[in-house]
py3Dmol code that shows the C-alpha trace and the ligand (Angstrom):
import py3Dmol

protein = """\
ATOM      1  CA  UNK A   1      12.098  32.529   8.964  1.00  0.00           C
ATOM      2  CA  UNK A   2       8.887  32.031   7.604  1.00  0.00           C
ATOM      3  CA  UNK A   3       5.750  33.096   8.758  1.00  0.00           C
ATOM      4  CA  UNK A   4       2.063  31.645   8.288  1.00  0.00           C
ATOM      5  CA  UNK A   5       0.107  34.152   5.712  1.00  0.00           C
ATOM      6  CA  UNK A   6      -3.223  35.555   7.474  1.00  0.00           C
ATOM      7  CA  UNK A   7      -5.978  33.921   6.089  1.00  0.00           C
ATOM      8  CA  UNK A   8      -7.682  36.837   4.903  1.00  0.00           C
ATOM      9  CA  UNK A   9      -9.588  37.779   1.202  1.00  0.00           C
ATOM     10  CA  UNK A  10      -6.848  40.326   0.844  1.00  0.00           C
ATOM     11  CA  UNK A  11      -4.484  36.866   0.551  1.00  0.00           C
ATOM     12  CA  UNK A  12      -4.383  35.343  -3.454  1.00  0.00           C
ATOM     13  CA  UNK A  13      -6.567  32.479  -3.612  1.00  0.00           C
ATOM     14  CA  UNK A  14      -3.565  30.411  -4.724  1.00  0.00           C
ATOM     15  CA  UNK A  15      -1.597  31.129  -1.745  1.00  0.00           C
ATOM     16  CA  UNK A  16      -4.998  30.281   0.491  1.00  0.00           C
ATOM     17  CA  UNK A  17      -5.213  26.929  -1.373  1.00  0.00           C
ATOM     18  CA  UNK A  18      -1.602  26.461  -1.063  1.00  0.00           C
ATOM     19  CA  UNK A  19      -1.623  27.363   2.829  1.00  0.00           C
ATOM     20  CA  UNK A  20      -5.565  25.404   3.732  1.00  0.00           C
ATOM     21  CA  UNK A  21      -4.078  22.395   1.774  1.00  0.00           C
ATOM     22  CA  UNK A  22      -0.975  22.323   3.738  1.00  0.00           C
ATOM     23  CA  UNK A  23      -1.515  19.586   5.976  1.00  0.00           C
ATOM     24  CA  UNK A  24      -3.901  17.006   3.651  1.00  0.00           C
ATOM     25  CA  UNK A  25      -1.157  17.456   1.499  1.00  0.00           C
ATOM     26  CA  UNK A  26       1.009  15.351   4.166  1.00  0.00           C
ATOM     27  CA  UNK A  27      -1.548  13.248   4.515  1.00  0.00           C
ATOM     28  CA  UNK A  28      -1.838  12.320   1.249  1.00  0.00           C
ATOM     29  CA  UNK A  29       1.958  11.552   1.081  1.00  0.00           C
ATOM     30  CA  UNK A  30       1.701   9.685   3.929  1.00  0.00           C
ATOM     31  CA  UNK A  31      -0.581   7.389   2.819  1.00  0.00           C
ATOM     32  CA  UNK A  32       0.314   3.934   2.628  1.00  0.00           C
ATOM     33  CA  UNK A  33      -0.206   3.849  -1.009  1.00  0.00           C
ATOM     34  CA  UNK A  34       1.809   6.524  -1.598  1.00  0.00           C
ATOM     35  CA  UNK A  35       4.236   5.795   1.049  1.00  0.00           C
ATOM     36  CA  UNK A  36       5.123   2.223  -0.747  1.00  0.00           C
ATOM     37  CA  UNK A  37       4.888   4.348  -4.482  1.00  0.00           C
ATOM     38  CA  UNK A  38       7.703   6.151  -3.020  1.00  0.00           C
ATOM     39  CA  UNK A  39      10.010   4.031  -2.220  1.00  0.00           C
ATOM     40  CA  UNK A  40       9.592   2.264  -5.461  1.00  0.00           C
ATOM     41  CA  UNK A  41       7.647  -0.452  -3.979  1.00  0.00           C
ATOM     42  CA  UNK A  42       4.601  -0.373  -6.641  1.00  0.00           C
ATOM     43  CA  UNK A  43       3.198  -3.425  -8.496  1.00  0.00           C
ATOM     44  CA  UNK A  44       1.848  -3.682 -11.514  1.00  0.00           C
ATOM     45  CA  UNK A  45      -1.429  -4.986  -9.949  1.00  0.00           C
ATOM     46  CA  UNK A  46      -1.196  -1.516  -7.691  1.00  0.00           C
ATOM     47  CA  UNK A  47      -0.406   1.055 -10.858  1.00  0.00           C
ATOM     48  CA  UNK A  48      -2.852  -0.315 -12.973  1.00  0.00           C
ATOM     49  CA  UNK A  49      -5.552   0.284 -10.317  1.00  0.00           C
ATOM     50  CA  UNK A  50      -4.538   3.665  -9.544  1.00  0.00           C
ATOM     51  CA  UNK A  51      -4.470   4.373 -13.134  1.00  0.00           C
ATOM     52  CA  UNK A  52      -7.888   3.325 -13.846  1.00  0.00           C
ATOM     53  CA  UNK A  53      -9.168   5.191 -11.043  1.00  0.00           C
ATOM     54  CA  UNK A  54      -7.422   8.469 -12.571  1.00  0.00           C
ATOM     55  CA  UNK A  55      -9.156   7.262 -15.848  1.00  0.00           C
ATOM     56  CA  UNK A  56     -12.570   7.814 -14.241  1.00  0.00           C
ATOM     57  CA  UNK A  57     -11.999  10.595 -12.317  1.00  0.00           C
ATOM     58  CA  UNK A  58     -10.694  12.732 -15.578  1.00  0.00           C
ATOM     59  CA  UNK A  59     -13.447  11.623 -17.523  1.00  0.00           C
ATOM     60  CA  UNK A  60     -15.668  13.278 -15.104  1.00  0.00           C
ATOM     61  CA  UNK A  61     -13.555  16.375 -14.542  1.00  0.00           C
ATOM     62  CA  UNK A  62     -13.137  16.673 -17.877  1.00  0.00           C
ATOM     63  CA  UNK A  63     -17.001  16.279 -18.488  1.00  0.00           C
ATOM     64  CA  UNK A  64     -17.659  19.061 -16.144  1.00  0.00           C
ATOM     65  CA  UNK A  65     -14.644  21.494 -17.536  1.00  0.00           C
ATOM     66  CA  UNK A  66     -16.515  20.837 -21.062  1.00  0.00           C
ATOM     67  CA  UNK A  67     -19.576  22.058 -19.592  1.00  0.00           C
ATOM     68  CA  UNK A  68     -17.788  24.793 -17.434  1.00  0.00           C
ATOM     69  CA  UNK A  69     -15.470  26.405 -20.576  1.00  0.00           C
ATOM     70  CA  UNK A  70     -17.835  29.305 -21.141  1.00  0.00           C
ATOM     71  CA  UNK A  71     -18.585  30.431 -17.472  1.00  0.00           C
ATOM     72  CA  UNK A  72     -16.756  33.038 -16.043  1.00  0.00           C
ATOM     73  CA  UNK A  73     -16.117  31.256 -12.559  1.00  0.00           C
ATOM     74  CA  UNK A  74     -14.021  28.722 -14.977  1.00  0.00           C
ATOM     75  CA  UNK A  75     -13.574  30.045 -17.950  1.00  0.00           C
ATOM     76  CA  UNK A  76      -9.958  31.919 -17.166  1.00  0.00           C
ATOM     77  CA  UNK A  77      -8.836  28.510 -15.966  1.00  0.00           C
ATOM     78  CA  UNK A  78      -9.452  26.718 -19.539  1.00  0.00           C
ATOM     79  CA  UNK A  79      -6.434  25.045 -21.101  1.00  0.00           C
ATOM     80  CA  UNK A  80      -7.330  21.531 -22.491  1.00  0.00           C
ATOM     81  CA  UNK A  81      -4.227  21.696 -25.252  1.00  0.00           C
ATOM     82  CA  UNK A  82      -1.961  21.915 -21.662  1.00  0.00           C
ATOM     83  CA  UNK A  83      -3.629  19.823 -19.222  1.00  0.00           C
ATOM     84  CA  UNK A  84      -6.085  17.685 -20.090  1.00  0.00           C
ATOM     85  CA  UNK A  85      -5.848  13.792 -19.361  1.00  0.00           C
ATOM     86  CA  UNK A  86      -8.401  11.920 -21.053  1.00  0.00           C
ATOM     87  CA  UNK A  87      -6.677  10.949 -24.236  1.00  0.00           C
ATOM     88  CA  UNK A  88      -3.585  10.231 -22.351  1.00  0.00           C
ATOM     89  CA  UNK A  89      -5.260   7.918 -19.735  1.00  0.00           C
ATOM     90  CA  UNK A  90      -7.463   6.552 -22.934  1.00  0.00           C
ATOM     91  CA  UNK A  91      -3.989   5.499 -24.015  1.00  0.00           C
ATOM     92  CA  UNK A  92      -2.213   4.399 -21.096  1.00  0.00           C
ATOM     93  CA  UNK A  93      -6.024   2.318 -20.503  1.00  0.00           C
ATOM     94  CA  UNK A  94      -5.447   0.687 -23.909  1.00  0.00           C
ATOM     95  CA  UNK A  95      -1.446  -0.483 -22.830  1.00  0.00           C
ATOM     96  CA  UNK A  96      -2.347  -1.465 -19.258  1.00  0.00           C
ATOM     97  CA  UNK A  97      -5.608  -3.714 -20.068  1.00  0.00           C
ATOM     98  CA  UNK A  98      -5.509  -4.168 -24.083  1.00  0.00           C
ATOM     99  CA  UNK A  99      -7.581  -3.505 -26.538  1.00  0.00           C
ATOM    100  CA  UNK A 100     -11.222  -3.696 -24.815  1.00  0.00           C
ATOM    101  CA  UNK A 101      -9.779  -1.976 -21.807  1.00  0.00           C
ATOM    102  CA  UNK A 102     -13.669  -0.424 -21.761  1.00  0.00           C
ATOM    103  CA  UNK A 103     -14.517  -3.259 -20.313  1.00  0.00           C
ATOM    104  CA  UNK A 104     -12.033  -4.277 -18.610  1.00  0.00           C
ATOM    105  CA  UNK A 105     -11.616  -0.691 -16.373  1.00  0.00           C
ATOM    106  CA  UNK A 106     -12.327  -1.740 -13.095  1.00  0.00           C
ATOM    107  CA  UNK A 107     -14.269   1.164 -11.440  1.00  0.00           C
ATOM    108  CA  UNK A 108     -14.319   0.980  -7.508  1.00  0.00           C
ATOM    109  CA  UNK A 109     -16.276   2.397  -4.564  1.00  0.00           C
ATOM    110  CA  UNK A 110     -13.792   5.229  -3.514  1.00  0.00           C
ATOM    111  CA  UNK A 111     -13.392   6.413  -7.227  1.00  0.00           C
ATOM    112  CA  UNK A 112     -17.537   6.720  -8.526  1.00  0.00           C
ATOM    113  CA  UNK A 113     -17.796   8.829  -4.902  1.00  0.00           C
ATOM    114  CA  UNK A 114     -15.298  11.132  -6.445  1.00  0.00           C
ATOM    115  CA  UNK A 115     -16.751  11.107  -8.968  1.00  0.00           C
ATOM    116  CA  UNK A 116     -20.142  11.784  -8.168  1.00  0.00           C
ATOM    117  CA  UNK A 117     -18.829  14.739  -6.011  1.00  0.00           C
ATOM    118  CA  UNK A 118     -17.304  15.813  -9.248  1.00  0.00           C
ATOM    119  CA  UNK A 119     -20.520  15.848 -11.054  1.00  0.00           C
ATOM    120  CA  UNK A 120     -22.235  17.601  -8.500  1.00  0.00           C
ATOM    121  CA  UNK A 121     -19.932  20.555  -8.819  1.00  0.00           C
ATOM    122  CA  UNK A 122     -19.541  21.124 -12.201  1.00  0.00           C
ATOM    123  CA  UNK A 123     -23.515  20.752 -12.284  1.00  0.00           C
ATOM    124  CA  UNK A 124     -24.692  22.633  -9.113  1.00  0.00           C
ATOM    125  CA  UNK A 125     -21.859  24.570  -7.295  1.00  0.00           C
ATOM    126  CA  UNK A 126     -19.319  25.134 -10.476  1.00  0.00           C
ATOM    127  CA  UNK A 127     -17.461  28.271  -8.763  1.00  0.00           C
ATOM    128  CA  UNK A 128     -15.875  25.490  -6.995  1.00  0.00           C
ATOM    129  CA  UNK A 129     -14.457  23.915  -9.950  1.00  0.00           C
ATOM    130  CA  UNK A 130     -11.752  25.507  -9.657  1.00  0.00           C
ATOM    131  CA  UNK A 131     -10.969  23.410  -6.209  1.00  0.00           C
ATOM    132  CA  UNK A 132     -10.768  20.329  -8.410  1.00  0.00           C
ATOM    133  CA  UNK A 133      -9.072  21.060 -11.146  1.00  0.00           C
ATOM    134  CA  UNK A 134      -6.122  22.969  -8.879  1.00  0.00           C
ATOM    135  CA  UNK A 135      -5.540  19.994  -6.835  1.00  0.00           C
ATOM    136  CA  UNK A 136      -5.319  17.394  -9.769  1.00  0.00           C
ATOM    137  CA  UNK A 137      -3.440  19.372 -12.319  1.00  0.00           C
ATOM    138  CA  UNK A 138      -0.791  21.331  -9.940  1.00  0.00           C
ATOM    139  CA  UNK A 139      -0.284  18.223  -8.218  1.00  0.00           C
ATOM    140  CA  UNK A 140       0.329  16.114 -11.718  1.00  0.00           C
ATOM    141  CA  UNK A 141       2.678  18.940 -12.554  1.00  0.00           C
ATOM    142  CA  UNK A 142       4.429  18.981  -9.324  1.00  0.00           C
ATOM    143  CA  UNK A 143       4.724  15.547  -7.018  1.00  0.00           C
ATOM    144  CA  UNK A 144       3.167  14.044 -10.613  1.00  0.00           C
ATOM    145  CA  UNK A 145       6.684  14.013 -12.218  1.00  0.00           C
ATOM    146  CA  UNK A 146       8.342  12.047  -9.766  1.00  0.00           C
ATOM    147  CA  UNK A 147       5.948   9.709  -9.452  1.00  0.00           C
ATOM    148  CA  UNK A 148       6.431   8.947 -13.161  1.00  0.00           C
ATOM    149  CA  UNK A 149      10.205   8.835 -12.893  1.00  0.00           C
ATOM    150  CA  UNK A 150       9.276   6.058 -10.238  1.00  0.00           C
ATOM    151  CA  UNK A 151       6.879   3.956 -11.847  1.00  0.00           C
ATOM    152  CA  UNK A 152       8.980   3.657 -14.966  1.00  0.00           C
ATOM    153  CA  UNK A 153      12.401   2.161 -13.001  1.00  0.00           C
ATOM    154  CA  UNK A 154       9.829  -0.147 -10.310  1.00  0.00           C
ATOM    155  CA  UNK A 155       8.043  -1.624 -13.560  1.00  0.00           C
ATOM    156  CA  UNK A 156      10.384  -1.550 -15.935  1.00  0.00           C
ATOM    157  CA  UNK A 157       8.453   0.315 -18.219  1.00  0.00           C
ATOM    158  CA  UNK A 158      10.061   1.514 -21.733  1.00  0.00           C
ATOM    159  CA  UNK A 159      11.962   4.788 -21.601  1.00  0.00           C
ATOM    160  CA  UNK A 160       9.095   5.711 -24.680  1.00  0.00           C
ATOM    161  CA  UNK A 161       6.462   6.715 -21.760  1.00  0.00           C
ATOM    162  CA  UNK A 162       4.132   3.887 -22.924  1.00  0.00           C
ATOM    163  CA  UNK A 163       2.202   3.437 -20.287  1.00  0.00           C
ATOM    164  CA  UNK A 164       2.714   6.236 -18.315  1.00  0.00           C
ATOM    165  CA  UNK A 165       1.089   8.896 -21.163  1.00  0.00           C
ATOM    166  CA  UNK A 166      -0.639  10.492 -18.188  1.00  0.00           C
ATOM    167  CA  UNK A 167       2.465  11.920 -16.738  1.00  0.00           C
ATOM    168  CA  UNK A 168       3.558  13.727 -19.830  1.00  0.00           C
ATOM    169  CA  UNK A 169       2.561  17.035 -20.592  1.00  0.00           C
ATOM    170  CA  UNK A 170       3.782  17.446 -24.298  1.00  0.00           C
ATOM    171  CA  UNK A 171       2.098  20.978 -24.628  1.00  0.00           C
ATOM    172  CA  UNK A 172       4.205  22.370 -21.358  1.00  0.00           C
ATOM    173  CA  UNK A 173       7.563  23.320 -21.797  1.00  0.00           C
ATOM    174  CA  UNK A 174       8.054  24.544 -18.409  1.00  0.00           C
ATOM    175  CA  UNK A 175       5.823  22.922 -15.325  1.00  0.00           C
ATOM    176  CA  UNK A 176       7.091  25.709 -12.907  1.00  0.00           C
ATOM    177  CA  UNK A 177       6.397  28.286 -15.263  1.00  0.00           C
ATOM    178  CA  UNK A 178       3.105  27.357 -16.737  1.00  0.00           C
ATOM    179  CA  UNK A 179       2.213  26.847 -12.568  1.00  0.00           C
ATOM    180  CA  UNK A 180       3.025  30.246 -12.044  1.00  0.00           C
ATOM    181  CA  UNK A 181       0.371  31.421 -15.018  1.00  0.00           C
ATOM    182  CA  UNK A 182      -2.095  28.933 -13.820  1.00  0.00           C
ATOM    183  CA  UNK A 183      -1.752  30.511  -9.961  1.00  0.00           C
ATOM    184  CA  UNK A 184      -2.044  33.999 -11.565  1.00  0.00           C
ATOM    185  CA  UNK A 185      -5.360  32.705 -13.637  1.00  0.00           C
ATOM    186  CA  UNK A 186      -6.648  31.445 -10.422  1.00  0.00           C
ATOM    187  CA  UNK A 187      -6.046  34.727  -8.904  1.00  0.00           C
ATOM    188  CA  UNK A 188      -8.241  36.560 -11.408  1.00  0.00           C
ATOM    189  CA  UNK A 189     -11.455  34.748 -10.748  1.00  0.00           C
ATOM    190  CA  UNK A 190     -14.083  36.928  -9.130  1.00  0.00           C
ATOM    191  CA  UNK A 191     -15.068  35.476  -6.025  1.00  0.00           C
ATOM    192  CA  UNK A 192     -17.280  37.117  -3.151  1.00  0.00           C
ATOM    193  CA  UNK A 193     -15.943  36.559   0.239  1.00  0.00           C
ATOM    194  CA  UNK A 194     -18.362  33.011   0.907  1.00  0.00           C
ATOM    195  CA  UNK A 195     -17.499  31.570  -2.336  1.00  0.00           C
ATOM    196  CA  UNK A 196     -13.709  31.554  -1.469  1.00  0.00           C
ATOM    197  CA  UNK A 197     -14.259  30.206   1.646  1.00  0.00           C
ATOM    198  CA  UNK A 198     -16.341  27.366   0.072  1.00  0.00           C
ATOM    199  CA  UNK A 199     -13.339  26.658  -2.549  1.00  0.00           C
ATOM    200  CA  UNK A 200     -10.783  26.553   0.068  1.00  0.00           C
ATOM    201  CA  UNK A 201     -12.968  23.831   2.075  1.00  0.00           C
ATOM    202  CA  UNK A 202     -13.524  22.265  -1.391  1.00  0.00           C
ATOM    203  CA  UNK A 203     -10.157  22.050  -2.306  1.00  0.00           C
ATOM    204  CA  UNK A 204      -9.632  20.112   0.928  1.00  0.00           C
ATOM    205  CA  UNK A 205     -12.665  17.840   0.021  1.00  0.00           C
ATOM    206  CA  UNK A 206     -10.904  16.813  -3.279  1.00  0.00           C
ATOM    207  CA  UNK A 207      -7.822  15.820  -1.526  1.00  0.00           C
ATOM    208  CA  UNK A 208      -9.454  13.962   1.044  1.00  0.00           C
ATOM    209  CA  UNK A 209     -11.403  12.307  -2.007  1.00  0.00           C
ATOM    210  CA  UNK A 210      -8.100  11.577  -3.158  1.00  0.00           C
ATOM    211  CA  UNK A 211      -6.963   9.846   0.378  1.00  0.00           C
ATOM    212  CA  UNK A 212     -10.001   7.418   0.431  1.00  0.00           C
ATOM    213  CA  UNK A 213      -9.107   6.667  -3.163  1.00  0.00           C
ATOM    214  CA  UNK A 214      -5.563   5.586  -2.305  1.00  0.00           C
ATOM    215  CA  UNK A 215      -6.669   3.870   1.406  1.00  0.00           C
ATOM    216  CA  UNK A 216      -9.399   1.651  -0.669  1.00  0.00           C
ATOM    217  CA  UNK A 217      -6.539   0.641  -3.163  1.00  0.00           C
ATOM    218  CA  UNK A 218      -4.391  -0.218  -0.181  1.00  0.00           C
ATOM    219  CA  UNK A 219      -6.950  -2.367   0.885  1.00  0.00           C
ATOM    220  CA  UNK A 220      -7.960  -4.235  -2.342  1.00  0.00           C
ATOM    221  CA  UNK A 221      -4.292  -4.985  -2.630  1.00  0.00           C
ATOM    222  CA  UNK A 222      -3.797  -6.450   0.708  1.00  0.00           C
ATOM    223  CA  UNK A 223      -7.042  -8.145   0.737  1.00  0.00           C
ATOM    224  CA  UNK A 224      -6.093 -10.080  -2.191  1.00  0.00           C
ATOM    225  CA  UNK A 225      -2.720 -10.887  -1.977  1.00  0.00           C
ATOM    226  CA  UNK A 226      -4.312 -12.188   1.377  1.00  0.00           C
ATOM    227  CA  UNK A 227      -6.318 -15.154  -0.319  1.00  0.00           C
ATOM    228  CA  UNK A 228      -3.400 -15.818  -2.669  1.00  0.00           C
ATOM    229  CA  UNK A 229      -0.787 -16.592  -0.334  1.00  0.00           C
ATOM    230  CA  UNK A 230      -3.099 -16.605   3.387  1.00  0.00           C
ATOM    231  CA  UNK A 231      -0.005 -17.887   5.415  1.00  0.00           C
ATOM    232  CA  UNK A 232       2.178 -15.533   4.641  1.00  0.00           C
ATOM    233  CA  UNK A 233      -0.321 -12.485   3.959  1.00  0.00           C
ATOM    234  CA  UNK A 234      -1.367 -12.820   7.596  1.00  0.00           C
ATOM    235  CA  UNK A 235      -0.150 -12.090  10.603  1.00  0.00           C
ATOM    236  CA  UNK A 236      -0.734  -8.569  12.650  1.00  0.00           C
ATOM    237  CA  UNK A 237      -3.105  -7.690   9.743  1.00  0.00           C
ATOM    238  CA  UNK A 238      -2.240  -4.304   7.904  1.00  0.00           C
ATOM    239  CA  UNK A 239      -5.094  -1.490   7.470  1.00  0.00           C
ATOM    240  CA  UNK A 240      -4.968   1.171   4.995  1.00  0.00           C
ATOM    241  CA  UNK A 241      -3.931   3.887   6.366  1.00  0.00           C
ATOM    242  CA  UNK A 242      -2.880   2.414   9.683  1.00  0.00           C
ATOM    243  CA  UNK A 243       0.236   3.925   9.020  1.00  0.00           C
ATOM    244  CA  UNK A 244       2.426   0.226   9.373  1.00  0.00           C
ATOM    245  CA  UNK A 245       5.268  -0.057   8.043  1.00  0.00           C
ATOM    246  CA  UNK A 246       5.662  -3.030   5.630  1.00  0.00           C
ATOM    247  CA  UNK A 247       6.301  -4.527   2.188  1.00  0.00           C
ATOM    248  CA  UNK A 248       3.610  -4.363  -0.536  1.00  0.00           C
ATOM    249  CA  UNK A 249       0.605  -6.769  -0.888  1.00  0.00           C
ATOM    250  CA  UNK A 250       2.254  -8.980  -3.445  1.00  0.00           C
ATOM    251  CA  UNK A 251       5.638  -8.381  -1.831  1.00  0.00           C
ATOM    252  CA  UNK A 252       6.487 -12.491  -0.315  1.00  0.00           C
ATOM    253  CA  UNK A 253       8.928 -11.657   2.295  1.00  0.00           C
ATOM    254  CA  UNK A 254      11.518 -14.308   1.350  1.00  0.00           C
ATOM    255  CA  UNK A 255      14.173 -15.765   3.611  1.00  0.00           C
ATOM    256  CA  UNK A 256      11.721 -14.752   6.564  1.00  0.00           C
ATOM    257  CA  UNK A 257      11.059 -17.593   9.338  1.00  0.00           C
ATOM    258  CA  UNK A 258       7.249 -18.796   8.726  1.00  0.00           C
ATOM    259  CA  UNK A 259       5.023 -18.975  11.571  1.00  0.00           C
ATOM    260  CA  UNK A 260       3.765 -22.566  11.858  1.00  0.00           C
ATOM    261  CA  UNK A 261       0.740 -23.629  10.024  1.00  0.00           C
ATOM    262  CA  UNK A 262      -1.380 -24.848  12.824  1.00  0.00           C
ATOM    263  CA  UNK A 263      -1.061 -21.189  14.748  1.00  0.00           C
ATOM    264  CA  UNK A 264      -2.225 -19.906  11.303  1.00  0.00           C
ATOM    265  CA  UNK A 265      -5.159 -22.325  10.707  1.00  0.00           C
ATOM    266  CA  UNK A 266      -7.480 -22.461  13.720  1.00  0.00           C
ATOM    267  CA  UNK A 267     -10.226 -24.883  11.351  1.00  0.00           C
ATOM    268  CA  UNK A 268      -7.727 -27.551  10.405  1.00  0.00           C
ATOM    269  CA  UNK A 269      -6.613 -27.584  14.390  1.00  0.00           C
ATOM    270  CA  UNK A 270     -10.149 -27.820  14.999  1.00  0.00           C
ATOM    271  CA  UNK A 271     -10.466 -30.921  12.860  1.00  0.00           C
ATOM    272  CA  UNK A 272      -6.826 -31.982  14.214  1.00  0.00           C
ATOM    273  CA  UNK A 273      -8.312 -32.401  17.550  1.00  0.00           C
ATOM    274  CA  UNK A 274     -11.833 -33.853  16.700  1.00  0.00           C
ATOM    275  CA  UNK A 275     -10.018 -36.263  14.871  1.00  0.00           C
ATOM    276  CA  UNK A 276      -8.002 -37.225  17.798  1.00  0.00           C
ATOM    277  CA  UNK A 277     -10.676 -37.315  20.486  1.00  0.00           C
ATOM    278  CA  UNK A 278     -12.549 -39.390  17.910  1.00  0.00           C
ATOM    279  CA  UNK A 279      -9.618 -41.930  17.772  1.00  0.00           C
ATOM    280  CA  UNK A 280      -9.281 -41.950  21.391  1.00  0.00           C
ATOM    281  CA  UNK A 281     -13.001 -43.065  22.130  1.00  0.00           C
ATOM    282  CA  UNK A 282     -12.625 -45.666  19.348  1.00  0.00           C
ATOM    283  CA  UNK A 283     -10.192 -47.173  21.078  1.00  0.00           C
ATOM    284  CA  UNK A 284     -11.301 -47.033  24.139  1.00  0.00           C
ATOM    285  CA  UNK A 285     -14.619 -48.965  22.822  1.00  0.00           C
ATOM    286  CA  UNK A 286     -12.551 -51.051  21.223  1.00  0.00           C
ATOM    287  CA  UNK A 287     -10.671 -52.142  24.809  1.00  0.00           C
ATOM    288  CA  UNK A 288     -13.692 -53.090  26.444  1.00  0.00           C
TER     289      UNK A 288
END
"""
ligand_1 = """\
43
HEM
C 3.851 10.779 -3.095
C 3.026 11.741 -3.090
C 3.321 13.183 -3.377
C 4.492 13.862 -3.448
C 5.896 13.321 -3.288
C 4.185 15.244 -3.734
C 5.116 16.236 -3.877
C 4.837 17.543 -4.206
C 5.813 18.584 -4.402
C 7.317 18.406 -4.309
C 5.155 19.719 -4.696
C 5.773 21.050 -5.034
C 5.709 21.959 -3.847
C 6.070 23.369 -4.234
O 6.337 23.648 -5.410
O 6.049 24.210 -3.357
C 3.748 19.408 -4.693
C 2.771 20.302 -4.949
C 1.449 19.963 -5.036
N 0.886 18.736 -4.833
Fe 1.849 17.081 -4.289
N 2.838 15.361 -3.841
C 2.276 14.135 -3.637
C 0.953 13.807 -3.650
C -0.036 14.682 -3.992
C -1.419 14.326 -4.100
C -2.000 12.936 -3.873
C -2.079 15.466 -4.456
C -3.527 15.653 -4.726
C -4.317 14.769 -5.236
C -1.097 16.528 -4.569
C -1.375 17.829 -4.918
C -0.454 18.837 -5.000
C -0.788 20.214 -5.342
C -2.164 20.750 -5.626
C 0.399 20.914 -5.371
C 0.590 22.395 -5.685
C 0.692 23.212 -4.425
C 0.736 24.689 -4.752
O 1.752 25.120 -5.306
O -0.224 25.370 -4.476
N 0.120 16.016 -4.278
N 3.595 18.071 -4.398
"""
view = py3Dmol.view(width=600, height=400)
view.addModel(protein, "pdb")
view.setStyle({"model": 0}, {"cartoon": {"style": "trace"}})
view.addModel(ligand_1, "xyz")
view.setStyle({"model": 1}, {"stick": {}})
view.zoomTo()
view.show()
């Protein structure tokens, strides 16, 4: 059986983050977002959004691993050939919204407040880089590849990865094995006492960031496929994160009885009725 590691300094740090990350980890599975991503039930509309939030959210990381490469609370952690993103998202921005995908990129609330809290560390606090860059590049090496596996059958993508450059690591030969040297980098950073703690909590901030990413794309989604198709996009309406079942925004549930108009329209039975009250008078006048 196994047993819950004390949290203590004597613990690695990747074994903390692994163990404080625990249950956000669920949660970010569980959100609806991802929840629909894994059972294949992903739009195009849907990927593309995610993908240009990841395209920001690199950028900055990215940015603030630049500007972190020659401090010691980083430094071990360093491998651009083996993990870095940007050129593959520049890519997979260029295939999902063609050639002036700069301006294109839509860039939404949930995604600049990552990435301002992104700046902010790699400016002010960046011992806590590390926080970031574990939860982004183990997870893309982990949950990451099945994701991609998924994507690629739900939009029949082509088996060449275009598209979907930002799941490939060409530079890693073996994702279990190049975690393991990343975990044992991690454990080699110098860290008082207060500054792990503040990682730890950190490394929970960036998933969270993560959640609020995924729960504001849930929400765009169902917003608009609301005003495209209002009668059947309504009903018991669907939060992000409400944890609801049900089939994607852009999903139309065919073969699926229709609730009537008029219970879906409360202004045109508003005008319904005026109308008839209106005709009833006018006759009335017109009887005396
Ligand atoms: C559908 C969603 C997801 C699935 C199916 C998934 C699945 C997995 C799996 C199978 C592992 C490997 C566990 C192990 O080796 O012990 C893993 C690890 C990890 N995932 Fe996820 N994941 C998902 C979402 C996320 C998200 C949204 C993040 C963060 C943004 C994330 C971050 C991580 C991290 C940091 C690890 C490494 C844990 C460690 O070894 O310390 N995952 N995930």
């Amino acid at each position: 059986m196994e047993h819950p590691q004390p949290s203590s300094v004597s613990q690695d740090l990747s074994e903390a983050l692994k163990e404080a990350t625990k249950e956000v980890h669920t949660q970010a599975e569980n959100a609806e977002f991802m929840r629909n991503f894994q059972k294949g039930q992903v739009t195009r509309e849907g990927f593309k959004l995610v993908m240009a939030s990841l395209y920001h959210v690199y950028k900055a990381l990215e940015e603030e691993i630049e500007r972190n490469k020659g401090n010691p609370v980083y430094a071990p952690l360093y491998f651009p050939e083996e993990l870095h993103r940007g050129p593959a998202l520049e890519r997979d921005m260029a295939f999902w919204y063609g050639p002036r995908w700069q301006e294109a990129v839509p860039y939404t609330q949930a995604t600049e407040r990552y990435v301002r809290r992104l700046h902010e560390v790699g400016r002010r606090e960046p011992e806590l880089l590390v926080a970031h860059t574990y939860t982004r590049y183990l997870g893309d090496l982990s949950g990451g590849q099945v994701l991609k596996k998924i994507a690629q059958k739900a939009l029949d993508l082509p088996g060449s990865g275009e598209g979907l450059a930002f799941f490939t690591f060409p530079n890693i030969a073996s994702a279990t094995k190049f975690k393991q040297l990343y975990r044992s980098r991690m454990n080699s950073l110098e860290m008082t006492p207060e500054v792990r703690e503040r990682a730890i909590e950190e490394a929970k901030t960036s998933f969270l960031l993560n959640i609020q990413l995924f729960e504001e794309l849930q929400e765009l989604l169902t917003r608009k496929a609301e005003a495209q198709s209002p009668v059947q996009a309504q009903g018991p309406r669907r939060r992000a994160g409400s944890g609801t079942q049900g089939p994607t925004p852009t999903e139309t549930p065919r073969g699926k009885p229709q609730p009537s108009v008029l219970s879906q329209a409360p202004l045109l039975r508003w005008v319904l009725t005026l109308s008839f009250l209106v005709a009833t008078v006018a006759m009335g006048l017109y009887a005396m």
